[in-house]
C-alpha positions as CSV (number, residue, x, y, z in Angstrom):
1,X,85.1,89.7,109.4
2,X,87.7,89.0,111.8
3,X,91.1,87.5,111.1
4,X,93.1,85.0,113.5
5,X,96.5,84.2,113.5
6,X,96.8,80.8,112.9
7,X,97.5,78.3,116.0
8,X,100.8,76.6,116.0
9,X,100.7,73.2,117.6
10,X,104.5,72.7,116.8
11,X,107.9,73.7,117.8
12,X,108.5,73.0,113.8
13,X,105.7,75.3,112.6
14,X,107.7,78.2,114.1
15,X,109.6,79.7,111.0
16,X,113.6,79.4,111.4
17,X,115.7,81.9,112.4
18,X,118.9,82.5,110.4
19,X,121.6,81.6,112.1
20,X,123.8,84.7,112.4
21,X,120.5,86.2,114.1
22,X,121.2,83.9,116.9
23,X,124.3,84.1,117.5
24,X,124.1,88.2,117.5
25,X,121.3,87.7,119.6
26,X,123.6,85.2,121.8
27,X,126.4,87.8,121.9
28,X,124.6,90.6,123.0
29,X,122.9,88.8,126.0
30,X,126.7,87.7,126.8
31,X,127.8,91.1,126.7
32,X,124.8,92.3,129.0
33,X,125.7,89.4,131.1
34,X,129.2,90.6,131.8
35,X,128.2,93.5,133.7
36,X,130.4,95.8,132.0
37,X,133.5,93.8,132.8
38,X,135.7,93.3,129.5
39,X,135.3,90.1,127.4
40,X,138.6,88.3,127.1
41,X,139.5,85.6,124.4
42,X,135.5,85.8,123.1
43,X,136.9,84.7,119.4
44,X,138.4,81.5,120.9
45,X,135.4,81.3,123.0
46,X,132.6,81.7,120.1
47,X,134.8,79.3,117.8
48,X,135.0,76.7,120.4
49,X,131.2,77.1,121.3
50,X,130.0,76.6,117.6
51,X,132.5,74.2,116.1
52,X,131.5,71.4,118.8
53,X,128.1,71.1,118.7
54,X,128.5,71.5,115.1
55,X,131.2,68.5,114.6
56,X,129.5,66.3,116.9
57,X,125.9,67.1,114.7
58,X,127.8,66.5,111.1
59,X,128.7,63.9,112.7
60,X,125.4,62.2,113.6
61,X,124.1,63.3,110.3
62,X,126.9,60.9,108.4
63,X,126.4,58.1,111.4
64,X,129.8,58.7,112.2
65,X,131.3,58.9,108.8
66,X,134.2,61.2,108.8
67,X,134.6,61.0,105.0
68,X,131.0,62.4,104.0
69,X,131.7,64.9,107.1
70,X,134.4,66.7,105.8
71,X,132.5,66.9,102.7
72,X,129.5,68.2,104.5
73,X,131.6,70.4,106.2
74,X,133.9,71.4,103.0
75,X,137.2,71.1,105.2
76,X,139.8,68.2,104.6
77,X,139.7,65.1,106.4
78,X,142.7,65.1,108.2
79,X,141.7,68.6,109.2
80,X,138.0,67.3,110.5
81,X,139.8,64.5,112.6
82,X,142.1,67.2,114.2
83,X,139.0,68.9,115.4
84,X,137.7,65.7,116.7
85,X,140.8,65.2,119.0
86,X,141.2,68.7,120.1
87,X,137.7,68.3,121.3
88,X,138.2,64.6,122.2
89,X,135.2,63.7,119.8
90,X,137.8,60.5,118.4
């Protein structure tokens, strides 16, 4: 008897990969990227790289709702629109 894997037809039939797996996986590709040189500011850099694409996403989720985001997002609201502004998302 021989067993197959099963075919995926579907970017969505891949199973998910926990966040923090990509962003370790991320990080060390950015470390081997810099050659050796020192990182500088990669805290700022990591925040500024997540927060974005995750504001703007919350964001689309809530069809531009900035109430139900900072729900979604368990920060205040005034605090979610000063993100939006420093990242001129207003």
């Amino acid at each position: 008897m021989v067993v197959t894997k099963p075919q995926i037809s579907n970017v969505d039939d891949l199973p998910a990969v926990p966040l923090r797996v990509q962003v370790q996986g991320a990080l060390r590709d950015y470390f081997r990227r810099l050659g050796g040189l020192p990182p500088a500011n990669l805290y700022k850099l990591v925040l500024e790289e997540v927060e974005q694409p995750l504001l703007e996403t919350v964001l689309q989720y809530t069809r531009g709702n900035q109430t139900r985001a900072a729900e979604i997002l368990g920060i205040n609201r005034s605090t979610l629109r000063k993100k939006l502004k420093q990242y001129h998302l207003d």
